[in-house]
Phi, psi and omega in degrees: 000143179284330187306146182274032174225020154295195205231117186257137195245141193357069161096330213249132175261125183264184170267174174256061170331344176294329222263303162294345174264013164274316203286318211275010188270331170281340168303312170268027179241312172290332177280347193284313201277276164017273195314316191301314204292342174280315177275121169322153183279042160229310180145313236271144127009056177327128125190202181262345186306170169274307156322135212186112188288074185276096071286357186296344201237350178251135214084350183289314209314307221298332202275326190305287178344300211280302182279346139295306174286297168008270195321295186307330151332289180349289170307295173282357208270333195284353167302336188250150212279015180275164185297134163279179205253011171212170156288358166268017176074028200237156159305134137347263157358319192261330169307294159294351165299323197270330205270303170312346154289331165259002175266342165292344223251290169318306170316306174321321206274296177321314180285323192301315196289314185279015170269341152285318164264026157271005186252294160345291169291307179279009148270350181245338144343080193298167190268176207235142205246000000 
């Protein structure tokens, strides 16, 4: 890299990937804390509304999390100098990376629709006076 904060590795200046892949593991340690601080120790939802989802909270922070550093993995691993594992350049690391990113992602997309349809039920649900 021409930037001035490469790193030089035999003679060569590289980016520092140790260094970004630090910034993205504290970036999914803040979304992760985000998420936790919104949800309540019962699971439920943080808000002021009367309705209130519990299913919303277990398991998101960690999946949110799991599926940012993934991703960024993804991403920064083409900075580095290691061989790659196909001729198409791509790393071990970015393989496992590609998949634990969709498999979080699918989990995610899996938890919204049945927080949905409990939101669904539990709103066409008469209230009992």
């Amino acid at each position: 890299t021409s930037l001035p904060w490469g790193v030089s590795l035999a003679g060569i200046l590289r980016h520092p990937v140790h260094l970004y892949v630090v910034g993205v593991g504290l970036a999914a340690l803040f979304v992760w804390w985000r998420t936790v601080k919104g949800i309540q120790l019962d699971g439920r939802a943080k808000s002021n509304t009367e309705h209130q989802t519990p299913s919303i909270g277990q398991g998101r922070p960690f999946l949110q999390a799991t599926a940012l550093y993934a991703t960024g993995r993804l991403f920064l691993d083409n900075f580095r100098a290691n061989a790659p594992l196909t001729e198409t350049g791509f790393h071990i690391i970015q393989l496992i990376c590609l998949a634990v990113a969709l498999v979080a992602l699918f989990l995610l997309r899996q938890m919204a629709q049945q927080s949905h349809r409990l939101d669904k039920i539990t709103t066409n649900t008469p209230k009992k006076s």
